[in-house]
N, C-alpha and C positions, 0 to 999 in steps of 0.2 A: 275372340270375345264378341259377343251379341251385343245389338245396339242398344239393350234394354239395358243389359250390365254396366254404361259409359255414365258416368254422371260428369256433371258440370266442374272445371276448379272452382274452389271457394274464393269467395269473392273479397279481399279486404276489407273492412267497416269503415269510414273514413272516418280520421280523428277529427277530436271534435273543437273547434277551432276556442283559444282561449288568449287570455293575456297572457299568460307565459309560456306561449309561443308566440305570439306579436312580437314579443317584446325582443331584441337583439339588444344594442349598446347603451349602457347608460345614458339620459340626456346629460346636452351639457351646456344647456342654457344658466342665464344667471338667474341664483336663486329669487324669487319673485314673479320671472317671466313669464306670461301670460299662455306663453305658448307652450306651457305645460300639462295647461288644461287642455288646449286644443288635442296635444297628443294623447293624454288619457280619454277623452269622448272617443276619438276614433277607434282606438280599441275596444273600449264597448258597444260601438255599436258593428262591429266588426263582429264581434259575440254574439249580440241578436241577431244578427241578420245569416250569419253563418256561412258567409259567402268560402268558395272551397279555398284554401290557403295557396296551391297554387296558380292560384287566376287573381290573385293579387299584385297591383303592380304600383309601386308609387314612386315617382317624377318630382323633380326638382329643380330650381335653378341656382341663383346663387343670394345666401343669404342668411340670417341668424333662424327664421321659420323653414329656409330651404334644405336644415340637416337632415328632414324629417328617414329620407331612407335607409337614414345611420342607423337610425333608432327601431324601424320597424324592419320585425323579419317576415322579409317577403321579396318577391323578386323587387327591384328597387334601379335608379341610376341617376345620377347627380349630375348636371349637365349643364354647361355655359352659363352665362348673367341673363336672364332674359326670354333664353332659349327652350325654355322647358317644354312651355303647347306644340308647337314643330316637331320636336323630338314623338310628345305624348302621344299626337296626333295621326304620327307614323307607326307607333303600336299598336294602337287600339282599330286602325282601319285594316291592318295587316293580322292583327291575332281578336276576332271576335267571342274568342273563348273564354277574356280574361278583360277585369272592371281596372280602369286605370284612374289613380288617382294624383291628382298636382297637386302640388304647396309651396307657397311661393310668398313673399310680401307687397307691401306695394310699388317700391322701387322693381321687383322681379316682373310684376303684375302690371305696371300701371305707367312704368316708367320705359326703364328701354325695351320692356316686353310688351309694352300696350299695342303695340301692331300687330301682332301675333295672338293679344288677345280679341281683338276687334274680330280678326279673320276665324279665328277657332268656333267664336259665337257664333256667326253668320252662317258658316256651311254647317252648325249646329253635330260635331263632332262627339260621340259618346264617349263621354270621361266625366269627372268629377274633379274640380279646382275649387280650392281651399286659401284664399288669401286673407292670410294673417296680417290687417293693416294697424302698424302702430302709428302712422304717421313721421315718422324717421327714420332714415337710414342708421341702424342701431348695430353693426356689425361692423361699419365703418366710423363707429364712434359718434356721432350726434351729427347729420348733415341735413339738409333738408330734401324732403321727398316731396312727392306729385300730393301727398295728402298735407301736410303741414299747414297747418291754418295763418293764417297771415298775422306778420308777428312774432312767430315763433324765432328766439333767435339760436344762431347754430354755427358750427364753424363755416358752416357756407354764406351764412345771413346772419354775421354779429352785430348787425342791428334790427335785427328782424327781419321777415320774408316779406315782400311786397307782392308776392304773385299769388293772386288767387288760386285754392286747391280743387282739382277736380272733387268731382261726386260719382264716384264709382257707379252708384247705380243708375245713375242716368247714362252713363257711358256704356254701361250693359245692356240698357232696354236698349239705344240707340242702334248697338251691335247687332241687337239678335237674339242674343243668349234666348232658350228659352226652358231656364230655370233661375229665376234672380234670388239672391236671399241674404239678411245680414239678421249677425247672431253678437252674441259678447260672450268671451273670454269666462266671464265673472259670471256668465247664466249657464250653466252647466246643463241642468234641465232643459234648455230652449236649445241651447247650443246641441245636443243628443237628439233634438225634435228634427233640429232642420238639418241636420247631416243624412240622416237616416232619407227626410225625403228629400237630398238631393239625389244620394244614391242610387236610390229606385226609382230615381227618373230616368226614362229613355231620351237621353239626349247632350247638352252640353248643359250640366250646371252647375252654376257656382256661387258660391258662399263669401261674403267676406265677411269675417269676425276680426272685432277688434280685440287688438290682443296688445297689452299695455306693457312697454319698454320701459321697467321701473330704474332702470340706471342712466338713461339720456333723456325719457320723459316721462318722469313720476308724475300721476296723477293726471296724464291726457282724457281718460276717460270716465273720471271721477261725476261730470254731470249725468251717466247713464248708466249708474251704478249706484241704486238705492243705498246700499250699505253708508256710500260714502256724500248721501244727499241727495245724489242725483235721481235722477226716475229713465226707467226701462218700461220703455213703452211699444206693447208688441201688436201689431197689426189685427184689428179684429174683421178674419175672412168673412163674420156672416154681415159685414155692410163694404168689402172690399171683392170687390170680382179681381180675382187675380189672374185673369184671362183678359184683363182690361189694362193694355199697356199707359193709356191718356192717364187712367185713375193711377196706375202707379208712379211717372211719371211726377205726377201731383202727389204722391207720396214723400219721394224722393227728394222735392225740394224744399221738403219743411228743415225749419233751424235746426240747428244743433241739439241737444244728441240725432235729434229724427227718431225716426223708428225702426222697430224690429219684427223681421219673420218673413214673410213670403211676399216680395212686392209684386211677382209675376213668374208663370208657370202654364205652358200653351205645351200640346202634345204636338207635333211636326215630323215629317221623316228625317231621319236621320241619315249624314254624310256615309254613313256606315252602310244602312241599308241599302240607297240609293246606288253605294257603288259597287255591293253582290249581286243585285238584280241584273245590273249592266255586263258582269262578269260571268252571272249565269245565263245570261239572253245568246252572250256572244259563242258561251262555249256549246251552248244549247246547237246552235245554228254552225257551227265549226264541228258538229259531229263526237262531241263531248273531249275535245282535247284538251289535256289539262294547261292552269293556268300559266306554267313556264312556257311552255309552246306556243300559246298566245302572243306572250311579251315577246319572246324569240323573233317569231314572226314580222311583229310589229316594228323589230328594235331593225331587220333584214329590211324593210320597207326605207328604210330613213339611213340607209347608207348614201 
């Protein structure tokens, strides 16, 4: 046969990525729960964005927000209390092929996983985290978390909580992160804005939307949620540099509700790049040997 006679195989068309195929197991939140909405945005913007179905990866820890990989079909793994960025962090350095995404609440986030969050920000690791803060441990039936406002009472604090709650975002900009952003549950449209651009961020960013636990605390979010009074007040970038950590910062510590959208957003290299540059420097200089023969070598060094 002549080489002119040979054509190419055909090439598959890749399907075209939709909600039903996202979609896997029914959710199984209580009806009401906030985190419904969460999971329906993601799927749409899953859809715009068209990212290819098998480089989808979503992480989790432990939690009523943490079933998320039940739900979404896509490579997925449900892992320890707390533990999820370590895990995520091991993927995403290891498989650059494929966008990971965490979800987690604020006890997963903020609580016994806030070490892991501080450290994931800093070396500024490519992934996407999703904290779903309702302000209580709602899984474990009404306890108090790292967000519950002082006050609040719970089977932890049946006379109310005495301990001042963090402010996620200040604890973010402190970290590093550099993509900061908070959304609501109830702003469906805002909530679709800032996922999309956290996703397209090159780097570590994350989201926390409040997402309201109507069976252990109805109505926590009621002041920032017009329907029910409140006002949703979203950050206007053309008098906010959101390259200006001090201004956001000063964002962060207005009262309650505070605001909403993008408090900070800085381009950085990424844990990711910095550590194939190192790995193609060294195979570069080793004569192109691949990277198991490296570690080999390395691991022979340290006997």
């Amino acid at each position: 046969m002549s080489a002119e006679t040979i054509t190419a195989p055909a090439t598959a068309t890749p399907e075209k990525l939709t909600k039903k195929i996202l979609t896997a197991d029914h959710p199984t939140w209580c009806p009401g729960c906030g985190d419904f909405a969460v999971l329906a945005v993601f799927y749409k913007v899953l859809e715009k964005l068209q990212i290819p179905h098998e480089n989808i990866v979503c992480v989790a820890g432990i939690g009523c927000s943490s079933r998320f990989p039940y739900f979404v079909n896509s490579h997925g793994i449900h892992f320890i209390h707390g533990r999820a960025l370590p895990l995520a962090t091991g993927i995403s350095l290891s498989r650059p092929d494929v966008h990971v995404f965490v979800f987690g609440g604020d006890g997963d986030g903020f609580s016994i996983g806030g070490n892991h969050l501080n450290h994931a920000a800093r070396k500024n690791i490519k992934l996407t985290y999703v904290i779903m803060d309702n302000f209580v441990y709602g899984l474990t039936k009404k306890q108090t978390s790292p967000t519950s406002p002082q006050g609040f009472k719970s089977k932890t604090d049946p006379t109310g909580s005495i301990d001042r709650p963090i402010n996620p975002m200040k604890q973010l900009l402190a970290s590093g992160a550099t993509f900061i952003a908070r959304t609501h549950a109830a702003q469906v449209k805002h909530m679709m804005e800032v996922f999309e651009r956290a996703i397209l961020h090159d780097g570590f960013s994350v989201v926390e939307c409040l997402s309201e636990c109507v069976m252990f605390y109805e109505g926590s979010f009621d002041d920032s949620w017009p329907k029910k009074g409140g006002a949703f007040n979203i950050i206007d970038e053309t008098q906010h540099d959101v390259k200006d950590d001090i201004a956001a910062f000063k964002i962060a510590d207005e009262p309650s509700p505070g605001k909403f959208g993008v408090f900070y957003q800085v381009e950085r290299p990424t844990k990711n790049a910095m550590e194939q540059k190192w790995i193609d420097d060294t195979q570069s200089k080793l004569g192109g040997v691949s990277q198991k023969e490296i570690l080999k070598k390395r691991l022979e060094t340290m006997r």
